[in-house]
C-alpha positions in Angstrom: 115.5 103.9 100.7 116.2 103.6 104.4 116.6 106.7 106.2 119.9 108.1 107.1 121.2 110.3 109.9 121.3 113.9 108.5 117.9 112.6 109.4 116.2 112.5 106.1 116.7 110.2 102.8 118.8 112.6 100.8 117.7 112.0 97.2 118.8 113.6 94.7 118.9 117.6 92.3 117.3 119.6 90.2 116.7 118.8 86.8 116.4 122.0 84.5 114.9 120.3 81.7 111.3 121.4 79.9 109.0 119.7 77.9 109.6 116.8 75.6 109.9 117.8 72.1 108.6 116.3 68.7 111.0 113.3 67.4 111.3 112.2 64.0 109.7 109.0 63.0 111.0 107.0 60.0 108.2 104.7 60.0 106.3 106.0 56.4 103.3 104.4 57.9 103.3 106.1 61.2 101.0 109.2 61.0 101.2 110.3 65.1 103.3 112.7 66.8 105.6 111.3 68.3 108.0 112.6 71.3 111.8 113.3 72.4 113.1 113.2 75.9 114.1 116.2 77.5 117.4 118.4 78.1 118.9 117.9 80.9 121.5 120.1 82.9 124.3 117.5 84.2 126.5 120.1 85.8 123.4 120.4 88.5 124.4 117.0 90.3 121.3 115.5 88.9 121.2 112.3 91.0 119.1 109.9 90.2 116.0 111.9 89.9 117.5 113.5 86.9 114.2 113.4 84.2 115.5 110.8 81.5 117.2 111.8 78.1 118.7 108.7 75.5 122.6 109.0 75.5 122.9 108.9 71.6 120.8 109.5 68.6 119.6 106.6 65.9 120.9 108.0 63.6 124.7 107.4 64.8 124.1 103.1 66.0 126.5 101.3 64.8 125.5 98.8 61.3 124.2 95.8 62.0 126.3 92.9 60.5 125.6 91.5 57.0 123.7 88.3 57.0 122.2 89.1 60.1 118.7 90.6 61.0 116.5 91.5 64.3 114.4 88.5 65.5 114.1 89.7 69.2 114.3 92.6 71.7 113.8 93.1 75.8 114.0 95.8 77.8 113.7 96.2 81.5 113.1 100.2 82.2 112.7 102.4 85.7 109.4 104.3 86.3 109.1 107.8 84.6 109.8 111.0 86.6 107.4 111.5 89.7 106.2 113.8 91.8 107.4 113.4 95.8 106.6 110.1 97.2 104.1 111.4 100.2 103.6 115.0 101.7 106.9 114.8 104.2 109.6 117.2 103.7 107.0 119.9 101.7 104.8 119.9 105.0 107.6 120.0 107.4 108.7 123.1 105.7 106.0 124.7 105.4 105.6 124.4 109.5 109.0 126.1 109.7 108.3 128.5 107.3 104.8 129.6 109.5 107.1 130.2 112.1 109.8 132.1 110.7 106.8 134.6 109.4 105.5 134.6 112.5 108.5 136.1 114.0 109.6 138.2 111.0 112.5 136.2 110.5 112.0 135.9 106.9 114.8 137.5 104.0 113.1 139.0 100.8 113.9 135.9 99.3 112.1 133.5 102.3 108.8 135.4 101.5 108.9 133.6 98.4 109.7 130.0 100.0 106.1 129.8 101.3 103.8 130.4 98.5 106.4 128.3 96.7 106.0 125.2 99.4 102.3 125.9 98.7 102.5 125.2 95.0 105.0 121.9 95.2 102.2 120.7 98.0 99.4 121.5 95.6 100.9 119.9 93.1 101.5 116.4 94.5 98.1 116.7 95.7 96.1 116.6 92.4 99.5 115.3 90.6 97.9 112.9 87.7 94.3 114.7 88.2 92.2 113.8 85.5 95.0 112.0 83.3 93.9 108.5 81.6 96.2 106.0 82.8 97.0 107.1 86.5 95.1 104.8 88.6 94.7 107.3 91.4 96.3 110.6 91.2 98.0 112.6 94.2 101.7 112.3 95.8 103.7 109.3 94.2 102.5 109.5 90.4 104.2 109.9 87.5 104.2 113.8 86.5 103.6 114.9 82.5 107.4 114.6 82.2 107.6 111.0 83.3 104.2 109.9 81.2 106.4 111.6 77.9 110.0 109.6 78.9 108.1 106.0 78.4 106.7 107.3 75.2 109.4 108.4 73.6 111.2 105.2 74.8 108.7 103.8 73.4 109.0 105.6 69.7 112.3 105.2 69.4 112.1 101.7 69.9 109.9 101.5 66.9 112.0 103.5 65.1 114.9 101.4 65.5 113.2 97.8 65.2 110.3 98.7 62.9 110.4 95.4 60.6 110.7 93.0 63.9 107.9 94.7 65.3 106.0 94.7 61.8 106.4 91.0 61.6 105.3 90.5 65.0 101.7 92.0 64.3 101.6 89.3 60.9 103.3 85.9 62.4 101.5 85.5 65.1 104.0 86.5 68.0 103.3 88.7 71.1 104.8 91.7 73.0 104.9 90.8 76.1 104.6 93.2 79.1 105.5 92.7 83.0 106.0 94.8 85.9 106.7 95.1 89.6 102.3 96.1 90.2 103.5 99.2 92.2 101.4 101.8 90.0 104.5 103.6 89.2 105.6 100.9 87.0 101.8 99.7 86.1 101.4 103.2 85.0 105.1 103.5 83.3 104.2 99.9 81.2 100.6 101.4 80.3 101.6 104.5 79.1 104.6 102.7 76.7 102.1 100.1 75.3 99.8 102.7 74.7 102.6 104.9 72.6 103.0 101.2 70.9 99.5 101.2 69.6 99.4 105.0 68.7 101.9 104.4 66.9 101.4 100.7 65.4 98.0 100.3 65.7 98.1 96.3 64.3 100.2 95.6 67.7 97.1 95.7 69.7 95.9 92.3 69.3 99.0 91.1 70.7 100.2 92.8 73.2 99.9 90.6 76.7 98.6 90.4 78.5 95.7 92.4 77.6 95.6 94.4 81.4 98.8 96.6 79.5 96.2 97.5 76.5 93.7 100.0 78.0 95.3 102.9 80.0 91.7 102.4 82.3 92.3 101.9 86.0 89.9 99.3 85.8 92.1 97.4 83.4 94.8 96.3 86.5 98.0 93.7 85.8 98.6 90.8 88.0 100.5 87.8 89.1 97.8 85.9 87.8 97.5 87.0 84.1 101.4 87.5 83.9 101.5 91.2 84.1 103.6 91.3 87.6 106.6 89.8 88.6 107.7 90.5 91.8 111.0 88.0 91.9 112.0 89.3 88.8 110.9 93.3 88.8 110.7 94.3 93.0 113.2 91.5 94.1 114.6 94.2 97.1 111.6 94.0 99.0 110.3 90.8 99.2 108.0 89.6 102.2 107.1 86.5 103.4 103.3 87.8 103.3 103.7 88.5 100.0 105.9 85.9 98.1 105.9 82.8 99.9 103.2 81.2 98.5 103.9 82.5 94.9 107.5 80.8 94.6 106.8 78.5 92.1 110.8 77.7 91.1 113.9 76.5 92.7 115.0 80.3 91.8 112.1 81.9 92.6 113.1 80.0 95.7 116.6 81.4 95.6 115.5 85.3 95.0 113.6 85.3 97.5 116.2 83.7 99.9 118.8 86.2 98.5 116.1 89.3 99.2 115.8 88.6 102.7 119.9 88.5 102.8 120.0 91.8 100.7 117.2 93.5 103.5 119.3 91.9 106.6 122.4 93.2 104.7 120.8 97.1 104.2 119.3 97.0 108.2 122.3 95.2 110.0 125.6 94.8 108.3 128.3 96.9 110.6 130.4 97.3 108.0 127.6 99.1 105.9 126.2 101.0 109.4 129.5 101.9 109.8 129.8 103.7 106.2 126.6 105.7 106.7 127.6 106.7 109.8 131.0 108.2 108.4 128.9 109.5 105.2 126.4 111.0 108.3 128.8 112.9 110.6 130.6 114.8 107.5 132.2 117.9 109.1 130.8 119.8 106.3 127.3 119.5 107.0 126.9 122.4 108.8 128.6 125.1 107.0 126.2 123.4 103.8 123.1 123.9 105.7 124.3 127.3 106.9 124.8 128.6 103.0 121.3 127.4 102.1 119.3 128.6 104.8 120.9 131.9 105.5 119.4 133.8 102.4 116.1 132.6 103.5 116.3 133.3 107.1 117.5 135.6 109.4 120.4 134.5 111.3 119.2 134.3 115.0 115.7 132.5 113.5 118.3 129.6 112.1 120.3 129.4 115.3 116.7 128.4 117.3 116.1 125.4 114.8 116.2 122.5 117.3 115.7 124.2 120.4 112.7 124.3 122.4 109.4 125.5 120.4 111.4 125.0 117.4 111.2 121.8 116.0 109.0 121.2 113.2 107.4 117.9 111.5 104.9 117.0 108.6 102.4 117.3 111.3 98.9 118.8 109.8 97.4 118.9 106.7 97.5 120.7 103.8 94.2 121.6 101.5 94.4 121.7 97.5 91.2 122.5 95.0 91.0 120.8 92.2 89.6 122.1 88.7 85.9 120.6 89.3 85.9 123.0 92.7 86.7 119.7 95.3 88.3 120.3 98.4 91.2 117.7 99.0 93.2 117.3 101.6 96.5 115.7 102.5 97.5 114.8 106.5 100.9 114.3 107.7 102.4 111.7 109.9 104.6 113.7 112.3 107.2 111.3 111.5 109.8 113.7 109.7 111.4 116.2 112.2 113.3 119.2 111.8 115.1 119.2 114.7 118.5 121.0 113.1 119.9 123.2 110.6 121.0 120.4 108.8 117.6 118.5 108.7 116.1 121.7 107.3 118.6 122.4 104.5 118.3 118.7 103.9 114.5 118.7 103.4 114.7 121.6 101.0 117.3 119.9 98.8 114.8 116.8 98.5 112.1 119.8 97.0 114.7 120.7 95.0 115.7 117.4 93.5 112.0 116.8 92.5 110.9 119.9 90.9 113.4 118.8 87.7 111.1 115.6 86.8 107.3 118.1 87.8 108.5 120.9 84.9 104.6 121.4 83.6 102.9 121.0 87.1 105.6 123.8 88.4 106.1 125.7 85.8 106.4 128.6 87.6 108.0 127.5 91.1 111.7 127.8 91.2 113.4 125.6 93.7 117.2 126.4 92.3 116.8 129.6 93.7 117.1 127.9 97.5 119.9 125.8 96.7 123.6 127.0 95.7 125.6 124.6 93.6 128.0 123.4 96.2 125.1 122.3 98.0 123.9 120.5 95.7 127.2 118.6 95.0 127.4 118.1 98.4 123.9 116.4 98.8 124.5 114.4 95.4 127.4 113.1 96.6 126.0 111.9 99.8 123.2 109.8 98.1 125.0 108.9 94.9 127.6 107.0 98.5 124.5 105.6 100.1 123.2 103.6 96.7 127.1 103.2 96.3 126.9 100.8 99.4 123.4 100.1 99.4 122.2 98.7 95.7 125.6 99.2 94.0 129.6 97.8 93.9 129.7 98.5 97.6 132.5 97.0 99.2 133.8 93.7 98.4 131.2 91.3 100.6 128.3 94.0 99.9 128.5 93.6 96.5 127.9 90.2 96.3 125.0 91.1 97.9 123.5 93.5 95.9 124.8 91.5 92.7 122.9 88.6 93.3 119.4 90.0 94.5 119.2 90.3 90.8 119.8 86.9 89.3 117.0 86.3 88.8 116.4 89.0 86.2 119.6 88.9 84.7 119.1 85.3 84.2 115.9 85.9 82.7 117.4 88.3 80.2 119.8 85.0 78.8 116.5 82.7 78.9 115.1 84.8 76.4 117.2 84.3 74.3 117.6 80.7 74.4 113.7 80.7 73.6 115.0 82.7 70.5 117.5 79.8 69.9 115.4 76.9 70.8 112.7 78.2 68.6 110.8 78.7 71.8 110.0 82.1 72.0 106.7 83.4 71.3 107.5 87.3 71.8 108.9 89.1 69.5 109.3 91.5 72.4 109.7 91.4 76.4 108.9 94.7 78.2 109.8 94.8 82.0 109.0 98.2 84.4 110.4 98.5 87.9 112.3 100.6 89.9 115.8 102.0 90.4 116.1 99.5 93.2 115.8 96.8 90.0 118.1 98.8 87.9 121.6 99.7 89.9 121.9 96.0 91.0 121.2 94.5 87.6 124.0 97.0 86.1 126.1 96.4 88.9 125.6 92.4 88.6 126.6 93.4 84.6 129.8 95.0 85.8 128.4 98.1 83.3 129.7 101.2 82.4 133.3 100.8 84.2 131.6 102.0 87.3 131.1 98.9 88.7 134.4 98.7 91.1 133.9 98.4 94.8 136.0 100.2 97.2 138.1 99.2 100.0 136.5 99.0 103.4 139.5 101.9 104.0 138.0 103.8 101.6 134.9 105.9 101.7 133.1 107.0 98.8 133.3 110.0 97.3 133.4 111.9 93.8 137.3 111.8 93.7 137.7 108.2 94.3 135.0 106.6 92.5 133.2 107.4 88.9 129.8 105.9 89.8 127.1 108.1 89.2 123.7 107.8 90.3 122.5 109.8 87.3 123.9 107.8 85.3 123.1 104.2 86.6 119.5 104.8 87.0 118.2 107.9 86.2 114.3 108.4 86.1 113.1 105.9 83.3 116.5 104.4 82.8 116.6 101.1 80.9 118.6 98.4 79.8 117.5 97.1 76.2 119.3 93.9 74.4 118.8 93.2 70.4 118.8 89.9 69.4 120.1 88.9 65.7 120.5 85.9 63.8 121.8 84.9 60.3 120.2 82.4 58.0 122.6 79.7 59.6 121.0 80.2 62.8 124.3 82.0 64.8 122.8 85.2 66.9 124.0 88.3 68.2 123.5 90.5 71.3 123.9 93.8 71.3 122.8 96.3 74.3 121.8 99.4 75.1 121.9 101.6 78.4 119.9 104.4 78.3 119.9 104.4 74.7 123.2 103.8 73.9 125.6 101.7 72.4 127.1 99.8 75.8 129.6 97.7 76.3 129.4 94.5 78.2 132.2 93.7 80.8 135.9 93.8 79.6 136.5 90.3 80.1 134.0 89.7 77.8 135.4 91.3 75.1 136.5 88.0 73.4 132.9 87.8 72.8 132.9 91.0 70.3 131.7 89.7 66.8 134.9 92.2 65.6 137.6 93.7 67.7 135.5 97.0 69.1 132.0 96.2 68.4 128.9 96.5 69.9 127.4 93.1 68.8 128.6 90.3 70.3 128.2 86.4 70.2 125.5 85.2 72.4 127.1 82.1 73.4 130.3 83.2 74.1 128.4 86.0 75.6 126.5 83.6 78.6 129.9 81.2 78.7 131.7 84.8 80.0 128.8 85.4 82.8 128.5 82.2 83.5 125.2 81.6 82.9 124.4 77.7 82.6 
C-alpha cells in the first residue's frame, strides 16, 4: 500500500478477539478437533486487519433446492492474520520512546509503552518460530490466530460439502490448490490443505499439486507445477521482470496490460493524488495526535517532536532470544521518520491495529490502552478512504480501473463452472490464497454487498457518505466461496458466500434468483447478467 502523507500507511485497529474455539463437526467419521474463528469487537474500527470470524452459522444456510445436489465448489480467500510486515513503526517508536526517558518526559502510563514496544518487536522477531509450515519465521508471518482462521475455513467447508468432498476422494477428482507464492498465502494454502487431510485423511492423494500436501518448507509451490498464479492471485503488482515471459494467453496478456494501468493509476492519476491529498491535510489531525500522545508524554516533550534533535526513524536494531538461547537481530532502514506529532500518533495506531490478529504471541501487551476510540475512528476512516479510491468503487474512471485488474479471476471463477457444465472439470474443488489487494477489487468488480458505489469527484469519502467498510470487504482471511449444483437434467445452480455467508449477487441480477429472494441462482442467467462470454 503506497504511502500517504500523515507520512505513514495508516492501516487499520485493534482486534479484541482471543483464541479460536472448538467447532462442531457433523462429519460421524471425522475424529479431530476441529476449530471456530474468533470474536471480534466491531465497534473498535476494525479495518481491514480485523482477525476473521464467518458472518453466519451452518446451521441457519438456506435448503438447497430439491433435485439438486453439490458437484462443485471454489474459493478464493486472503492470507490469515499476521504479525507487522517489517520492523518500521515498532523501531521508530521505540527511538522516541529512549528519548522521552531520557529527558523524564514520560507519564505513568509512557513507562509502560517501552517494555510494551519491546514485546511487539520481540514478537515479530521469532513470529512463526519453530511452527511446521512457516517457511521462515520473523516479521511478515502469519501469527497462531491467522494459522487457526484458514483451518477453521477449512472445517467448515467440510462440514458443509461433506458428500462432494467424499466422492471426490472415490471418483477420481482432485482439489486443486493455487496461490499468489508470497509465503503469506503459500503458508495460508498449506495450513487449509493440511486441516483438509486432518480432517479427511483419503483427500491426500488428490490434493494438487502435491507442493500444498506437506506443511515442510522444502515442499515449495510454483508456476511450474500449478501451485502459483500470479495473473490470477497478485494481479496488482505485476512486473515486467516477473510476468512477461510467463503470459501464456491473450488474457494473461490483457491482466497484465490492465496491472500496469492499475500501478500508473495508484502512482499518477491527479484525480486520485488529489483525494489523498484532501484525505492527508484533514484539519483534525492534530488535535487526534494530541489525544493519543498526551497521556504518554509530557506536554513540552510532544511540542519538540519534529524539531531539531527530535526526529526519530527505524534506524538501529533491535535484539530478540529465542527459546534454543539464539541471539537474533532485526536492523532498520531509516526510512520511516517521525518528524511530527501526527507521524507519531500515526505509528502507534499501526501497533495498535496489529496486536488484534498476534492475540497468543501478546498475550499480555495491551496496545488499546494508547489509543482512545475516536482515534481510532479517525484512523479507520482514513484507510477504509485510501482502499476506497485505491482497490475499491473509487470514483467513476478509478473504478474501472480497479474493476478490471481482476478479470482475470473473476473470469476464472465462470470457467469453472463451464468445466462443471462441459463435463470438463476434473476438481471437485478450486482453492485460491492471495491478498486483500486480490479481494476488494474482485468484490468490487462483483458490485457486492451494496457497498460497491463510487462517489462523485465532489465528494470525498467518509463514514457518513459511504457504507463501504474495509472490515468488511476484506478482512484478514476473507473469502469469497461459490457452490455449484446440478439436477439430474443437467441445469446448475450458483450460490455464494462472502465471508461465510449467504450473499447476494448484484441487484440487477436478481432475475437470475432460482425463486424470488434466494440465494441460489441460475448459472447461465447468472454469466449472461456479468457479461461474461
Amino acid at each position: 500500500m503506497k504511502a500517504l502523507k500523515l507520512n505513514i500507511m495508516i492501516c487499520s485497529i485493534l482486534a479484541t478477539s482471543l483464541l479460536v474455539s472448538a467447532c462442531n463437526n457433523n462429519d460421524s467419521d471425522s475424529q479431530n478437533a476441529v476449530v471456530e474463528p474468533p470474536k471480534v469487537d466491531n465497534s473498535l474500527y476494525l479495518q481491514t486487519k480485523v482477525p476473521y470470524q464467518p458472518q453466519q452459522k451452518i446451521s441457519t444456510y438456506s435448503a438447497v433446492p430439491n433435485g439438486y445436489s453439490p458437484v462443485f465448489t471454489e474459493l478464493v480467500a486472503r492470507h490469515g492474520s499476521r504479525g507487522l510486515s517489517s520492523i518500521k513503526y515498532d523501531l521508530a517508536l521505540y527511538n522516541l520512546w529512549l528519548k522521552a526517558k531520557e529527558e523524564n518526559a514520560l507519564t505513568d502510563l509512557g513507562l509502560k509503552l517501552g517494555p510494551d514496544l519491546e514485546a511487539m518487536m520481540k514478537a515479530n522477531i521469532l513470529l512463526g518460530y519453530g511452527v511446521d509450515g512457516i517457511r521462515q519465521f520473523g516479521y511478515g508471518n502469519e501469527s497462531a490466530l491467522g494459522i487457526k482462521e484458514h483451518r477453521g475455513i477449512a472445517d467448515r467447508l467440510l462440514q458443509r460439502l461433506p458428500q462432494l468432498f467424499k466422492n471426490a476422494a472415490t471418483q477420481g477428482q482432485s482439489v486443486q490448490v493455487v496461490s499468489s507464492g508470497v509465503d503469506r498465502a503459500v503458508d495460508s494454502a498449506k495450513f487449509f490443505t493440511n486441516e483438509l487431510l486432518k480432517q479427511q485423511v483419503d483427500l491426500k492423494n488428490i490434493i494438487t499439486p502435491m507442493t500444498y500436501q506437506s506443511l515442510s518448507s522444502t515442499s515449495t509451490p510454483s508456476i511450474a507445477d500449478g501451485g502459483v498464479n500470479r495473473f490470477q492471485l497478485y494481479f496488482h503488482s505485476l512486473t515486467a521482470a516477473d510476468d512477461v515471459a510467463n503470459v501464456k494467453t491473450d488474457l494473461e496478456k490483457s491482466v497484465y496490460d490492465s496491472s500496469l494501468k492499475y500501478q500508473d493509476f495508484e502512482a499518477n492519476n491527479a484525480d486520485l493524488v488529489q483525494k489523498i491529498k484532501d484525505l492527508s491535510t484533514d484539519s483534525r489531525a492534530q488535535k487526534i495526535a494530541i489525544s493519543v500522545l498526551s497521556p504518554i508524554f509530557k506536554p513540552e516533550f510532544i511540542q519538540k517532536i519534529g524539531q531539531s534533535g527530535y526526529t526519530f526513524s527505524n534506524s538501529g536494531s533491535f535484539t530478540a532470544t529465542a527459546p534454543n538461547g539464539d541471539k537474533i537481530t532485526e536492523k532498520g532502514k531509516a526510512k520511516n521518520t517521525i518528524a511530527s506529532s501526527v507521524d507519531a500518533a500515526a505509528y502507534l495506531y499501526e501497533l495498535y491495529s496489529i496486536t488484534g490478529g498476534m492475540a497468543e504471541e501478546l498475550a499480555q501487551t495491551d496496545f488499546k490502552k494508547y489509543m482512545p476510540i475516536d482515534a481510532a475512528k479517525f484512523y479507520a476512516q482514513f484507510n477504509d478512504a485510501n482502499d476506497f479510491y485505491s482497490k475499491g468503487p473509487s470514483f467513476d474512471s478509478g473504478k474501472a480501473i480497479t474493476s478490471n485488474i481482476a478479470q482475470g479471476l473473476k473470469q476464472d471463477f465462470f470457467k469453472q463452472v463451464d468445466d462443471v457444465i462441459a463435463k470438463k472439470q476434473k476438481n471437485a474443488a478450486v482453492l485460491r490464497f492471495a491478498h486483500a489487494e486480490i479481494i476488494i477489487p474482485l468484490a468490487t468488480s462483483f458490485e457486492l454487498k451494496g457497498m460497491m458505489q463510487s462517489l462523485p469527484l465532489s465528494q470525498t469519502f467518509n463514514y457518513e457518505n459511504s457504507t463501504w467498510r474495509g472490515e468488511d470487504i476484506s478482512p484478514m482471511a476473507a473469502n469469497m466461496q461459490w457452490d455449484i449444483y446440478q439436477n439430474n437434467q443437467g441445469q446448475t445452480l450458483v450460490k455464494m458466500f462472502y465471508n461465510e455467508k449467504e450473499t447476494s449477487f448484484k441487484a440487477t441480477c436478481d432475475y437470475a434468483r432460482y425463486t424470488a429472494n434466494s440465494f441460489y441462482y441460475d448459472y447461465l442467467k447468472l454469466k449472461q447478467c456479468y457479461n461474461i462470454s
